[in-house]
C-alpha positions, 0 to 999 in steps of 0.5 A: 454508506458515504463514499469517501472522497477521492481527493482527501485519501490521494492527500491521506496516501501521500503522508506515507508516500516516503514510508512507502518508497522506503519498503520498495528501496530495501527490496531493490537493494536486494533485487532491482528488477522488482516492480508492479502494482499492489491493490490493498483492501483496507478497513478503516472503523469510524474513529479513523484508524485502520482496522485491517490492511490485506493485499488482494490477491486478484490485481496485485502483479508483482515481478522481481525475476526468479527466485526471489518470492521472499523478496516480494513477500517482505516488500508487501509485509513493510507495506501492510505495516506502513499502511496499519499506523495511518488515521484517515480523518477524511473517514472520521465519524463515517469509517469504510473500506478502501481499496487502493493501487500503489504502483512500483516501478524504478527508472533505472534502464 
């Protein structure tokens, strides 16, 4: 199995960073205290594209205050979303798994 490198998957991730930043705006026009960090398991087959996106449940924190769990639930469904339409060419010919941290976190006091 080839390890893929690090510095073209950041370069990959990045092409969906305003994708992205466009799920967690929509749920902080609902809740603004939403923030926390999403690890995504991601499968990527040997043409490049993505097979399967899943969010691990272990080392995913998330918090947007009580009552809100839909909130959250719909943030991380725009986020499998965003992540399912990515080709990663670094991955071509090869495929693999990903596992990957997003951080969210507004600057709002």
């Amino acid at each position: 199995r080839v390890a893929p490198d690090r510095q073209a998957l950041i370069a990959e991730f990045r092409t969906k960073s305003s994708e992205l930043r466009s799920c967690y705006e929509k749920g902080l026009k609902i809740n603004p205290k939403l923030q926390g960090k999403v690890l995504v398991d991601i499968v990527v087959g040997k043409t490049g594209n993505v097979e399967k996106v899943k969010i691990a449940k272990r080392g995913t924190i998330f918090y947007a205050g009580k009552g809100t769990p839909q909130v959250i639930e719909d943030f991380l469904i725009c986020i499998r979303k965003s992540l399912k339409d990515m080709i990663f060419s670094s991955l071509k010919d090869v495929g693999g798994k990903i596992r990957y941290p997003f951080v969210f976190r507004t600057n709002r006091p």
